[in-house]
TIBAVEX-436157 format. One line per 10 residues: number of its first residue (from 1); their letters; for each residue z, y, x of N, C-alpha, C. Coordinates in Angstrom, 1 decimal. Layout:
N
NUM = a = Z Y X Z Y X Z Y X ~ ... $
This chain:
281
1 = xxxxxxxxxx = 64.3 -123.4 122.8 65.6 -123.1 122.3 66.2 -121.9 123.0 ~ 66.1 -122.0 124.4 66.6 -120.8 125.0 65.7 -119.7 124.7 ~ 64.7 -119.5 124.5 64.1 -117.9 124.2 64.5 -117.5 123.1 ~ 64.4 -118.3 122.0 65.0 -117.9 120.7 66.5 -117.3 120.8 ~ 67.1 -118.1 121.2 68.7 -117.2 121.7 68.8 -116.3 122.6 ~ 68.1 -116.1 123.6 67.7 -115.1 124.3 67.2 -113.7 123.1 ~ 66.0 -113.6 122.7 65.8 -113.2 121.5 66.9 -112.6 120.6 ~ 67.3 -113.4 119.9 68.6 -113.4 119.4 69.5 -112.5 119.7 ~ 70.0 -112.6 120.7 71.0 -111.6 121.7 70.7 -110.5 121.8 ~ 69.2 -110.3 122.0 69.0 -108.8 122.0 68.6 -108.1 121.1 $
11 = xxxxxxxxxx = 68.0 -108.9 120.0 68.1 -108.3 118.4 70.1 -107.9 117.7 ~ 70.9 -108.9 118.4 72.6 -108.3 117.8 72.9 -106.8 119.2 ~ 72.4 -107.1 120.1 72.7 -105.6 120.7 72.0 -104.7 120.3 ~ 71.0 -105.0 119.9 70.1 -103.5 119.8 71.0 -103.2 118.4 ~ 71.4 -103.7 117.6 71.8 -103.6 116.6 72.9 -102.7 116.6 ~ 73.9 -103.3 117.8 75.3 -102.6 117.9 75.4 -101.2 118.5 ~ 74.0 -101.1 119.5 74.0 -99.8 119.8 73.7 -98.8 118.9 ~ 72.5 -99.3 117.8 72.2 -98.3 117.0 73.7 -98.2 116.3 ~ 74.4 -98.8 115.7 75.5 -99.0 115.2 76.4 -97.8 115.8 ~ 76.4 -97.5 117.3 77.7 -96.7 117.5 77.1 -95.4 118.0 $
21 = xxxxxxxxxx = 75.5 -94.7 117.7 74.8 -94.0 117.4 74.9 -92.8 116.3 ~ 76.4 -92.4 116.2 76.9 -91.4 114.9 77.6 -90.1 115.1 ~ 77.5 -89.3 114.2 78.1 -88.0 114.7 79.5 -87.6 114.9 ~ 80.0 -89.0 114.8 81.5 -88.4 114.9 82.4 -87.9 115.9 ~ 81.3 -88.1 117.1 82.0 -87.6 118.7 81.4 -86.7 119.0 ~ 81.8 -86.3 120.2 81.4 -85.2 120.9 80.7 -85.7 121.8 ~ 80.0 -85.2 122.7 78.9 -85.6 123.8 79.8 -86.6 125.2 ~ 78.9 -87.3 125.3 79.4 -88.6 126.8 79.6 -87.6 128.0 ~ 80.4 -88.0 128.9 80.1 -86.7 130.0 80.7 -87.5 131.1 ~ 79.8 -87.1 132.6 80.5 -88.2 133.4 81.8 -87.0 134.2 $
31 = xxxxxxxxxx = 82.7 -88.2 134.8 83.9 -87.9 135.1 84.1 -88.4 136.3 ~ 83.0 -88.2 137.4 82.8 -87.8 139.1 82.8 -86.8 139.7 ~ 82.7 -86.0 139.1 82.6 -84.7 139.5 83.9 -84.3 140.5 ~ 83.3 -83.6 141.9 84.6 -83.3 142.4 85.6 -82.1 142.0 ~ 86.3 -82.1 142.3 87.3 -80.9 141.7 87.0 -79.6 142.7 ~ 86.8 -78.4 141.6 86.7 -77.3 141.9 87.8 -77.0 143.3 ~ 87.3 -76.3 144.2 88.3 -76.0 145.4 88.7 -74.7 145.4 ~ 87.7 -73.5 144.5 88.1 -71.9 144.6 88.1 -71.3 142.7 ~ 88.3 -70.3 142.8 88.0 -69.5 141.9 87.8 -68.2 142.3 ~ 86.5 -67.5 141.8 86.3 -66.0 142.4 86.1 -65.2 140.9 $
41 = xxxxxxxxxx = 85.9 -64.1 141.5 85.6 -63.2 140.0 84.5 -63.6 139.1 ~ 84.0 -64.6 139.8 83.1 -65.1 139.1 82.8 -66.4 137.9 ~ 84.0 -67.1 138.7 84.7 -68.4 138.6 84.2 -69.4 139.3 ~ 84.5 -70.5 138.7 84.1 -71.8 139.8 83.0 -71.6 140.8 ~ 82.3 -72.2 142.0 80.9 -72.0 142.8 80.7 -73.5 142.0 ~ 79.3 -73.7 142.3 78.8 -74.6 141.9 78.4 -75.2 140.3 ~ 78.0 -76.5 140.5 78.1 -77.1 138.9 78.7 -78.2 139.0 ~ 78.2 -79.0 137.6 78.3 -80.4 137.0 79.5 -80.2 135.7 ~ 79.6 -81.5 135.2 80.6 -81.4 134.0 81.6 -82.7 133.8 ~ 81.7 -83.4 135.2 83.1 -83.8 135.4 84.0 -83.5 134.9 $
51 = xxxxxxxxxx = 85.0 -84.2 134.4 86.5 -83.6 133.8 86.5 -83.3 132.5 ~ 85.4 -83.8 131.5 84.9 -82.9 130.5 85.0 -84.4 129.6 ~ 86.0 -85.1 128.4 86.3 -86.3 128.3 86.3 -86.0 126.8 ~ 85.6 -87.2 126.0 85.5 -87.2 125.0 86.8 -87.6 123.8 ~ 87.3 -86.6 123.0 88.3 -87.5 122.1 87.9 -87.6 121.0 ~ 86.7 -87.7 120.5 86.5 -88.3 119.3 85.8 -90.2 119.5 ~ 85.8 -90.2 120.4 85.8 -91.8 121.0 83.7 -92.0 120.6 ~ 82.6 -91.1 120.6 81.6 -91.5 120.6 80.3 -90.6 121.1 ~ 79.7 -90.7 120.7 78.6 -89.8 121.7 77.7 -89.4 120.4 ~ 77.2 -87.7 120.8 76.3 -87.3 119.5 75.0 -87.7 120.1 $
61 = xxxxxxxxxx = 74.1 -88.4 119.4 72.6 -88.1 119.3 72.0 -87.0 120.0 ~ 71.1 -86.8 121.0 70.1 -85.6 121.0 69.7 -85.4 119.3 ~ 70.2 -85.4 118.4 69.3 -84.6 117.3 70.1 -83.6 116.6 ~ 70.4 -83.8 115.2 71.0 -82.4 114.1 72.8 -82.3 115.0 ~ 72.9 -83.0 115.8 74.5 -82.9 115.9 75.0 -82.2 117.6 ~ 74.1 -81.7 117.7 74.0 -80.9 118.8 73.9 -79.2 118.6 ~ 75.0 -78.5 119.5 74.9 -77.0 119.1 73.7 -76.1 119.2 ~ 72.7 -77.0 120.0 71.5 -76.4 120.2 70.1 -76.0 119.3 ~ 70.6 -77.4 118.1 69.8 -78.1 117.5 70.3 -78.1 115.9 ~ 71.9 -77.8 115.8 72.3 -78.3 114.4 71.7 -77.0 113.0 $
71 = xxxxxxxxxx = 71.8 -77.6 111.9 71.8 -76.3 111.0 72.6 -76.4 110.1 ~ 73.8 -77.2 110.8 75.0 -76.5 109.4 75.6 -75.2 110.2 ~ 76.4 -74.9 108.7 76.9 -73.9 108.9 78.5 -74.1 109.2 ~ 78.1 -73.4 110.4 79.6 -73.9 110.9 80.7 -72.2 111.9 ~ 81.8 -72.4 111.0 83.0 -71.4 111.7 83.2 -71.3 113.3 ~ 82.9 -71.2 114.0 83.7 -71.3 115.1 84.9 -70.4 115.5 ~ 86.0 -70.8 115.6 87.4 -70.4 116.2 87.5 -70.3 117.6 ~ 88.2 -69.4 118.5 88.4 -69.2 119.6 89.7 -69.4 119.9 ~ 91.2 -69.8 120.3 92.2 -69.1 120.5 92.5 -69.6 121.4 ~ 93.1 -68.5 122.5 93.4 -68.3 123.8 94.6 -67.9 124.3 $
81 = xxxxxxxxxx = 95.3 -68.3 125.2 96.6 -68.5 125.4 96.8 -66.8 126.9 ~ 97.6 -66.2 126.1 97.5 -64.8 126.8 99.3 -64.7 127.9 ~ 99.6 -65.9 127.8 101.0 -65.9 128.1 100.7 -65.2 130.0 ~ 102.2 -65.1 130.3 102.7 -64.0 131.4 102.1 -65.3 132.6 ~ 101.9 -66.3 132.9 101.2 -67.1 133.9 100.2 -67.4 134.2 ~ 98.8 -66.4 132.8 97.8 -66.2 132.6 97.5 -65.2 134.2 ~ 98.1 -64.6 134.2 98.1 -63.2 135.8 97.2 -64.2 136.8 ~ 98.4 -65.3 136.9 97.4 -66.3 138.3 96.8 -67.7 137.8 ~ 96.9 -67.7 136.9 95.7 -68.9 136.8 94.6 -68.4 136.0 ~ 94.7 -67.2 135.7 92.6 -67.1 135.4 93.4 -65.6 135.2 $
91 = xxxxxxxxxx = 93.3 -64.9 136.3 93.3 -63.8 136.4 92.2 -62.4 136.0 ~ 91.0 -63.1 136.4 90.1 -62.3 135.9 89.7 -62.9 134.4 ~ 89.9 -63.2 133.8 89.8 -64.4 132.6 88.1 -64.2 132.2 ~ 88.2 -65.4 133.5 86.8 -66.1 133.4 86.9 -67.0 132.6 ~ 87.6 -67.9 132.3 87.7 -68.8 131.2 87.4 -68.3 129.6 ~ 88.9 -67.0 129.6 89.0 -67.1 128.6 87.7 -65.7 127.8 ~ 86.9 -65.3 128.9 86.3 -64.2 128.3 84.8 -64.7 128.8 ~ 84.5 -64.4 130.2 83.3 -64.7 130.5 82.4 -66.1 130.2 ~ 83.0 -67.1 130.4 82.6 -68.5 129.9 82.4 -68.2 128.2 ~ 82.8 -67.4 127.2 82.3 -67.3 126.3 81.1 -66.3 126.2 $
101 = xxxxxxxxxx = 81.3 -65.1 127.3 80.1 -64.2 126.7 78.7 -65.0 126.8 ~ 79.1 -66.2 128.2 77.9 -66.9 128.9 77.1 -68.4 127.3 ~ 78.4 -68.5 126.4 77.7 -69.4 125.5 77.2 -68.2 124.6 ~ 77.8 -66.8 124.0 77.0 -65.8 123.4 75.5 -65.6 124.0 ~ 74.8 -65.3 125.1 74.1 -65.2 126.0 72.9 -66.2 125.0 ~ 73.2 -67.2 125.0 72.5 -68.8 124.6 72.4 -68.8 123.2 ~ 73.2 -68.8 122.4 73.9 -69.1 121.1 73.6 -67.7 120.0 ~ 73.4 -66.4 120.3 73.8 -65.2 119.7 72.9 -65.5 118.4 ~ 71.6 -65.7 118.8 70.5 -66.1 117.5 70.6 -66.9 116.5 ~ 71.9 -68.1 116.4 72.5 -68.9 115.8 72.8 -68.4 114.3 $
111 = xxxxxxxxxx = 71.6 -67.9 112.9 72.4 -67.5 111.9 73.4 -68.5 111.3 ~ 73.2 -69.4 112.0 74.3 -70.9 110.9 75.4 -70.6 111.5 ~ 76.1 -69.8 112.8 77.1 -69.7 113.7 78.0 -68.4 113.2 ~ 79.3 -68.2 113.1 80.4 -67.1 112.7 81.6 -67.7 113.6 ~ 82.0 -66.5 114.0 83.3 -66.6 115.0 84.4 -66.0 114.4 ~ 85.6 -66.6 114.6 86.8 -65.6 114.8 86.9 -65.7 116.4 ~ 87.6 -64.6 116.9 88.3 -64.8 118.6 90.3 -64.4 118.4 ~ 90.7 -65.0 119.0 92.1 -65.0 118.9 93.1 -64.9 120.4 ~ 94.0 -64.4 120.3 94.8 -65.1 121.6 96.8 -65.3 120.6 ~ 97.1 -65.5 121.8 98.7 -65.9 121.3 99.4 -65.9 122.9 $
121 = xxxxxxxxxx = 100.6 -65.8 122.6 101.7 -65.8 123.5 103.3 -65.7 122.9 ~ 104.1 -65.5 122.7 104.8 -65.5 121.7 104.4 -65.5 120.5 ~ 103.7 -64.4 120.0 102.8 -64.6 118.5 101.7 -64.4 118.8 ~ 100.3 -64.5 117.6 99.4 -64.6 117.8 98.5 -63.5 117.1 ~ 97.7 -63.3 117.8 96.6 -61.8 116.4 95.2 -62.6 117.0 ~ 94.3 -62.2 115.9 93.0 -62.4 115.4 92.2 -61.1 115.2 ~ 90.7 -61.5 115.3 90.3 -60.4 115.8 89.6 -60.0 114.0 ~ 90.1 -58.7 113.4 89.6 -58.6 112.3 88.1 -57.3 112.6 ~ 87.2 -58.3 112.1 86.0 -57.5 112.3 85.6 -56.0 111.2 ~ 86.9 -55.9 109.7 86.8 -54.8 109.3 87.5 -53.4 110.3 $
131 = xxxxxxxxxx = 88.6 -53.8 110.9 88.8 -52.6 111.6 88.5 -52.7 112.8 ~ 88.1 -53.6 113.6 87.8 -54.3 114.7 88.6 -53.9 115.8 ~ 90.0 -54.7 115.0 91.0 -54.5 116.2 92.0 -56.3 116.4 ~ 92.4 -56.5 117.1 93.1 -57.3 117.1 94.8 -57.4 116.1 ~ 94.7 -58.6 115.0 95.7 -57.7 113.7 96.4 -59.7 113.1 ~ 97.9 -59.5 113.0 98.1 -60.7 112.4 97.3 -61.2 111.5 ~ 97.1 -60.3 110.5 96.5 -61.0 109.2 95.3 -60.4 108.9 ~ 94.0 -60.3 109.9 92.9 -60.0 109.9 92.3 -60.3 108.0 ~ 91.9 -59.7 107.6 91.1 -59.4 106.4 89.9 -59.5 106.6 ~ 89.6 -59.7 107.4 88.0 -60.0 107.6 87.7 -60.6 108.8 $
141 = xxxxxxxxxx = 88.1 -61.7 109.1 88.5 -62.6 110.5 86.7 -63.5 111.3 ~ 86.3 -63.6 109.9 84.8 -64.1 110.8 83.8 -63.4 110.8 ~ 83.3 -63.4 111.6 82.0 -62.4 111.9 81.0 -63.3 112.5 ~ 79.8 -62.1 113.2 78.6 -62.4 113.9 79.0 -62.9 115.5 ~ 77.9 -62.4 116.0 78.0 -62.6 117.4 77.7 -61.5 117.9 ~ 77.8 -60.1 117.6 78.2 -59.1 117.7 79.6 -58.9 117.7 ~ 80.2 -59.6 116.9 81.6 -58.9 116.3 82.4 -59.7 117.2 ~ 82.3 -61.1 117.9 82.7 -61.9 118.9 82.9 -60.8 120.2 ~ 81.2 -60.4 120.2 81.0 -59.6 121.9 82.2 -58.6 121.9 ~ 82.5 -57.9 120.7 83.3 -56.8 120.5 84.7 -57.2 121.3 $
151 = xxxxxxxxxx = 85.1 -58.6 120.2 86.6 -59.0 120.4 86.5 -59.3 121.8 ~ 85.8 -60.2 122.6 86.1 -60.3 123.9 86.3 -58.9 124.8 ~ 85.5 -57.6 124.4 85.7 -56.8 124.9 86.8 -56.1 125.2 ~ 87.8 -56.1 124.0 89.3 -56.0 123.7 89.6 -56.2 124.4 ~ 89.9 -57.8 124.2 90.6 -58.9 124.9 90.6 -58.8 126.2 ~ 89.7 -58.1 127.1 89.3 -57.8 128.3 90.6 -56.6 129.1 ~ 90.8 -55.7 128.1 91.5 -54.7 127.8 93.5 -55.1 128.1 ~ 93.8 -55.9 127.4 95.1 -56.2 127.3 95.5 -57.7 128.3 ~ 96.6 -57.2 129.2 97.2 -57.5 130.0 97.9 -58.7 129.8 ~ 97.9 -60.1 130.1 99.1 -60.9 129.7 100.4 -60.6 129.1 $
161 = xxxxxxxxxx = 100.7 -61.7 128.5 102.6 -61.2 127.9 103.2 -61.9 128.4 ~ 104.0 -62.7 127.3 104.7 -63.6 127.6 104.8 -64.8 127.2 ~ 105.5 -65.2 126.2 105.7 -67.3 126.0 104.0 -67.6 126.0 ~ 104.3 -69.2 125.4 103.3 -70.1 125.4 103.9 -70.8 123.7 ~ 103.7 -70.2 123.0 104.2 -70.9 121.0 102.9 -71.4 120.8 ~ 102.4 -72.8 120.5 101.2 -73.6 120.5 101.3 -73.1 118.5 ~ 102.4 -73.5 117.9 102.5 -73.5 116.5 102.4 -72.1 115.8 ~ 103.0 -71.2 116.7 102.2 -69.9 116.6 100.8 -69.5 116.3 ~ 100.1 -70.1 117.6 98.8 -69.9 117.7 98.6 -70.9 116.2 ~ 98.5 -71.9 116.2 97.7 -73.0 115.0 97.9 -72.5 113.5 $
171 = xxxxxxxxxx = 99.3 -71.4 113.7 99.5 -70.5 111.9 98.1 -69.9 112.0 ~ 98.1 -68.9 113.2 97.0 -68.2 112.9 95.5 -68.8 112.4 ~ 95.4 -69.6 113.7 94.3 -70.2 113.2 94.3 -70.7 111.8 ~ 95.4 -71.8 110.9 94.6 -72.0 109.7 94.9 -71.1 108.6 ~ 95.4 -69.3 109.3 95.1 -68.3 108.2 93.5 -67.7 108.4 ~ 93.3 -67.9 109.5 92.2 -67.4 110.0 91.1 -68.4 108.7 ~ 91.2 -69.4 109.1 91.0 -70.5 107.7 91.1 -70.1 106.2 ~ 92.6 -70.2 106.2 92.6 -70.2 104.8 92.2 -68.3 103.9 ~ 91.8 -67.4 104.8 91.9 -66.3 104.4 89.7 -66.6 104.1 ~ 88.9 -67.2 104.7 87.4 -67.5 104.1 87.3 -68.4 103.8 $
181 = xxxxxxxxxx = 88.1 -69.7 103.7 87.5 -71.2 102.8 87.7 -71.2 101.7 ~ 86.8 -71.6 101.2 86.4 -71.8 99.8 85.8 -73.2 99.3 ~ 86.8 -74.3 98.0 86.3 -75.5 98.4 85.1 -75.7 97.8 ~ 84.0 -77.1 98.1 82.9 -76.7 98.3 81.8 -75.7 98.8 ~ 82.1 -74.8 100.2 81.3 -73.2 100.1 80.3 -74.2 101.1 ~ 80.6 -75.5 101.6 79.4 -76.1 102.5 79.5 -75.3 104.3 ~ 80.9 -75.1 104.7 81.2 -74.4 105.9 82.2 -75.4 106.3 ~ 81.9 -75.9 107.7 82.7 -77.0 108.8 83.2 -76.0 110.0 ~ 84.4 -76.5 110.7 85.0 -75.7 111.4 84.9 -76.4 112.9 ~ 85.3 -75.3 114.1 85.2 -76.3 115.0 86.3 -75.0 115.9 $
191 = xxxxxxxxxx = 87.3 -75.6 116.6 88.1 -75.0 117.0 88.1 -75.3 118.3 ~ 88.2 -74.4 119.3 87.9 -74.1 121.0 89.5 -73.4 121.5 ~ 90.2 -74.2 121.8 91.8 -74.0 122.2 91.6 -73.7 123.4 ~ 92.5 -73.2 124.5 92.7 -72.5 125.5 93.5 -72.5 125.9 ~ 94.5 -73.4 126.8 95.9 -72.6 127.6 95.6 -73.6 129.2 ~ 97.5 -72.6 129.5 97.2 -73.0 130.8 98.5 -73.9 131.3 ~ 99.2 -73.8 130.1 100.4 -74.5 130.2 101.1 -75.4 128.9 ~ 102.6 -75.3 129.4 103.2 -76.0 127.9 103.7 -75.3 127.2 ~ 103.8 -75.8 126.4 104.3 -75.2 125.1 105.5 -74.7 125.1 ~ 106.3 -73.6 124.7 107.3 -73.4 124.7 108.1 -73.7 123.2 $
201 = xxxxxxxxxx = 108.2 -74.4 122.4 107.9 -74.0 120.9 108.1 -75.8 120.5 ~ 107.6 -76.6 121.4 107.5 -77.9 121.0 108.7 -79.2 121.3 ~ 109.8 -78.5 121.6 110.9 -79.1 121.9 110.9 -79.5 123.5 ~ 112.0 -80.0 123.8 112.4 -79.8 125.5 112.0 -81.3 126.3 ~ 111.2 -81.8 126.0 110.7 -83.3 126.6 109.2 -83.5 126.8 ~ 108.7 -84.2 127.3 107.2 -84.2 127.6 106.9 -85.4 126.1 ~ 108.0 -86.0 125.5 107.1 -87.1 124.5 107.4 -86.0 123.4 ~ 108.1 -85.1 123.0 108.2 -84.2 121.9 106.6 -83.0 121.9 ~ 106.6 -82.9 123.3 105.9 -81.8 123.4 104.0 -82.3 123.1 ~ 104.4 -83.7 123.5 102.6 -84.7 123.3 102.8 -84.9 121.8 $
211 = xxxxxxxxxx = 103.8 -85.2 121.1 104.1 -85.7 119.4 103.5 -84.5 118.8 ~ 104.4 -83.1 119.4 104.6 -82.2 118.6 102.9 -81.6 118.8 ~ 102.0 -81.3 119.5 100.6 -80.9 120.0 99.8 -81.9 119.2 ~ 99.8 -83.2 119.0 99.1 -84.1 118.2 99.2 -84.1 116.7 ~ 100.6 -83.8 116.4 101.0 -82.8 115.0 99.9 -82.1 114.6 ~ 100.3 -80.8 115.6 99.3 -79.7 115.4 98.2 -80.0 115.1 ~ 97.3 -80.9 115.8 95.7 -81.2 115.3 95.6 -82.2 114.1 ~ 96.3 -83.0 113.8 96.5 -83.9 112.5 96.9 -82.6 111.8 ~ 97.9 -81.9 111.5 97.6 -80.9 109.8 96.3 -79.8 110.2 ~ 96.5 -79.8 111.1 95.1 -78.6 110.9 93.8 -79.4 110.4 $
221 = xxxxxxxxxx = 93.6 -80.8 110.7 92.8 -81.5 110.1 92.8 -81.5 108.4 ~ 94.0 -82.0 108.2 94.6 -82.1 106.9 94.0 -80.7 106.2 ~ 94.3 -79.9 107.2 94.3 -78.3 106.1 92.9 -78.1 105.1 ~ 91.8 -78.6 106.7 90.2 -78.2 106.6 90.3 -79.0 105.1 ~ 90.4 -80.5 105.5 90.2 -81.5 104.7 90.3 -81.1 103.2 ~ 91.1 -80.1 103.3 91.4 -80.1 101.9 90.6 -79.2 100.6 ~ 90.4 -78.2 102.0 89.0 -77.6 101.6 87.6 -78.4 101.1 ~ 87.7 -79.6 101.3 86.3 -80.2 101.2 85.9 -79.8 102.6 ~ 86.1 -79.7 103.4 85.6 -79.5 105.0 85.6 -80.3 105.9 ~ 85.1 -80.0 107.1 85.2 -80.8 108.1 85.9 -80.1 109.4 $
231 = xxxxxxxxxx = 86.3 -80.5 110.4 86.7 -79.7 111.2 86.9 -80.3 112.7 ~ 86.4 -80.0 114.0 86.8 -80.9 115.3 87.2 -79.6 116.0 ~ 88.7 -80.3 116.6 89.1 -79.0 118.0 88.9 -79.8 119.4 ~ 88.2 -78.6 119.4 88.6 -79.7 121.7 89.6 -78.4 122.2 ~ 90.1 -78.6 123.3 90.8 -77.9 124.5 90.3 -77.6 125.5 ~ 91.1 -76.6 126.4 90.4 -76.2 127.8 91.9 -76.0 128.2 ~ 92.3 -76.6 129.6 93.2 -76.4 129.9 92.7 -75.8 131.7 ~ 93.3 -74.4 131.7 92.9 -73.9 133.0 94.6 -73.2 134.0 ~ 95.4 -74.3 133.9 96.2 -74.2 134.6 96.3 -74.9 135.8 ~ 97.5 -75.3 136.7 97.6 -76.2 138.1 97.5 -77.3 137.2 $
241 = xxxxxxxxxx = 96.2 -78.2 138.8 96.3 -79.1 138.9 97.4 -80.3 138.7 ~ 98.8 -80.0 139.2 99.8 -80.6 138.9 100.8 -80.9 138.0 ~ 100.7 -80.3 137.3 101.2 -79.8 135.5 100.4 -81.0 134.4 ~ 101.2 -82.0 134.8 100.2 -83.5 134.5 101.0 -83.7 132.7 ~ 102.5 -82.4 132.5 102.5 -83.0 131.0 101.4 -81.9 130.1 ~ 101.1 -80.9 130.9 100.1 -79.9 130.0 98.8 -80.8 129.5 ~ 98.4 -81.2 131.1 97.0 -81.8 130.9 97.3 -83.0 129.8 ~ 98.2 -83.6 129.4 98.3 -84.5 128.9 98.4 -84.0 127.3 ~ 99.5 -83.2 127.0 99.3 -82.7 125.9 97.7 -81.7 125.5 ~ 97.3 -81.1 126.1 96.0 -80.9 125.6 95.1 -81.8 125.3 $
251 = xxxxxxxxxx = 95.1 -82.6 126.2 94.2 -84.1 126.0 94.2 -84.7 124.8 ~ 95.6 -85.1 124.5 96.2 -86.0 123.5 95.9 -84.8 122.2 ~ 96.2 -83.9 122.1 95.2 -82.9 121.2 94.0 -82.7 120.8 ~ 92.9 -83.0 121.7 92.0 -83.0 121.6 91.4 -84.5 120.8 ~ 92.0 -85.2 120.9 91.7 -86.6 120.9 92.0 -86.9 119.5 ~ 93.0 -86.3 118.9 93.8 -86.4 117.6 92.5 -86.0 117.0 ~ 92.4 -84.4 117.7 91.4 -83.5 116.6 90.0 -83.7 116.5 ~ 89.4 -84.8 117.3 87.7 -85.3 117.2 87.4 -84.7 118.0 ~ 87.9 -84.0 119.0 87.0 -82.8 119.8 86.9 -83.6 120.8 ~ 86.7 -82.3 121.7 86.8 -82.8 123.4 87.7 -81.7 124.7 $
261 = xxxxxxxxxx = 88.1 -82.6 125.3 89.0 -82.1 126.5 88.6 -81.8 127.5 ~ 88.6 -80.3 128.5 88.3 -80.4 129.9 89.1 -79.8 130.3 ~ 89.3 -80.4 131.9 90.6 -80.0 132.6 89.5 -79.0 134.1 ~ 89.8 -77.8 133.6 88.9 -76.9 134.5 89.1 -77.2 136.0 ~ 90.0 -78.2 136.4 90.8 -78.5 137.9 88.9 -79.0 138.3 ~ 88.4 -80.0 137.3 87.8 -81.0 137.6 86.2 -80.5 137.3 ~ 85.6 -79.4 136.8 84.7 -78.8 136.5 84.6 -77.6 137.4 ~ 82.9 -77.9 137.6 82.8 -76.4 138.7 81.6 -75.7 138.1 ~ 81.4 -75.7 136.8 80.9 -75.2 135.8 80.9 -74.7 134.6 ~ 81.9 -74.2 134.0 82.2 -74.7 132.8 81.2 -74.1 131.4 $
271 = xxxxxxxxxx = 81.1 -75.2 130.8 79.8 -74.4 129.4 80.4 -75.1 128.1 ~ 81.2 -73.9 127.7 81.7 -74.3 126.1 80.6 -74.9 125.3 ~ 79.9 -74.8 125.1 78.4 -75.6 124.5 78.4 -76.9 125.0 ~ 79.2 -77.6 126.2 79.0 -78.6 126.6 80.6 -79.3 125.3 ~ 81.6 -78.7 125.4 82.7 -79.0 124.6 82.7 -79.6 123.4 ~ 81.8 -78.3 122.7 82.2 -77.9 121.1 81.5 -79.2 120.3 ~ 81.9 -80.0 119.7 82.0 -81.5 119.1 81.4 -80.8 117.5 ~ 80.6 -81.0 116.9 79.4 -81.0 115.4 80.6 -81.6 114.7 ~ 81.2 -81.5 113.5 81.6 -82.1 112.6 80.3 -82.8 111.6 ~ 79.7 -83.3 112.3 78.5 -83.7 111.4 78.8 -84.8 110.1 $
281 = x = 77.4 -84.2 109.2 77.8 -84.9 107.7 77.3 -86.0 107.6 $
């Protein structure tokens, strides 16, 4: 009688594991990693991918749901937070430029892969690959990985401003959207957010400003949705360590939107390819 229930037991777990085996999350990541101590022009010394926390609540497969491996066709979005405190917290913007050329580097061969790149600070522009300039209402917003290399190149170019408008940035993004979706075209989106602070835009409280950021990723959900799409955002938050309502609100954003969260305090590596969450079908 005991072997059979023995038995038993591990035919209902094996069961449950295959069960929670689905594409709806982003990758597991452990969260020991020590906290980065410097930043050089280069950025962090070292590795690992501590700090790097899942908010779609599951783990993708090594198979179709991995960026390495997948063949849908999928949008990828960039927007990057260019505000006036950008100067000293990623001054040479290794975050917001080099950590991307480094997933181009890997990724460029990807024909299932199209980018927009964006920033915001008070308002926001998109990088339009017809005149290849940075423009509110880009007319031609997604491109190759050519036209990505370009926009970061820009973006290299132009100096911090000023605010931090989160709902600014998220217009752009779902015109950046609504200016190529088409319902049924069989294209999923995946959005790679960027700041280093709070929002200026989301009212004067840390529970308005977590409500109001969790908003944000529930209609942009809504928006894709309605296209017949899919769509997961994660965040990168590369401000102080101590700014516990930012880290919170990006978090709680990330988590809304199926993506994934890293708090650069806590990574001494960072690899957008480790982030970016498959809307898998």
């Amino acid at each position: 009688m005991r072997n059979r229930r023995t038995l038993f037991l591990i035919g209902v777990s094996a069961l449950l594991i295959m069960g929670f085996q689905n594409c709806g999350g982003g990758m597991a990541f452990s969260q020991g990693a020590a906290n980065a101590s410097s930043q050089s022009s280069t950025g962090p010394s070292g590795g690992g991918s501590g700090g790097v926390t899942s908010g779609g609540g599951g783990s993708n497969p090594s198979g179709s749901c991995t960026p390495q491996t997948t063949t849908e066709n999928l949008r990828i979005i960039f927007m990057v937070d260019d505000s006036g405190s950008t100067a000293t917290t990623d001054p040479n913007q290794y975050y917001r430029v080099t950590v991307l050329k480094n997933f181009l580097a890997d990724y460029s061969s990807k024909a299932n892969f199209s980018y927009n790149f964006g920033w915001f600070s008070d308002s926001s522009v998109e990088w339009d690959t017809k005149s290849s300039s940075f423009v509110s209402s880009p007319v031609s917003p997604m491109g190759n990985a050519n036209d990505l290399s370009n926009a970061l190149t820009a973006f290299e170019a132009i100096g911090p401003q000023s605010g931090t408008n989160y709902k600014t940035a998220f217009s752009g993004i779902e015109a950046v959207i609504g200016n190529v979706a088409q319902v049924g075209d069989g294209w999923n989106y995946i959005v790679v957010f960027m700041s280093d602070g709070q929002p200026g835009d989301l009212g004067s409280t840390a529970a308005s400003e977590l409500s109001g950021s969790k908003t944000l990723a529930d209609n942009l959900n809504s928006y894709v949705t309605a296209f017949g799409s899919k769509s997961t955002l994660s965040t990168v938050y590369f401000g102080a360590e101590s700014d516990s309502n930012s880290i919170a609100n990006l978090s709680g954003m990330a988590s809304e939107g199926g993506g994934q969260f890293v708090d650069t305090n806590k990574v001494t590596d960072l690899s957008i390819s480790d982030i970016i969450t498959i809307p898998c079908n």
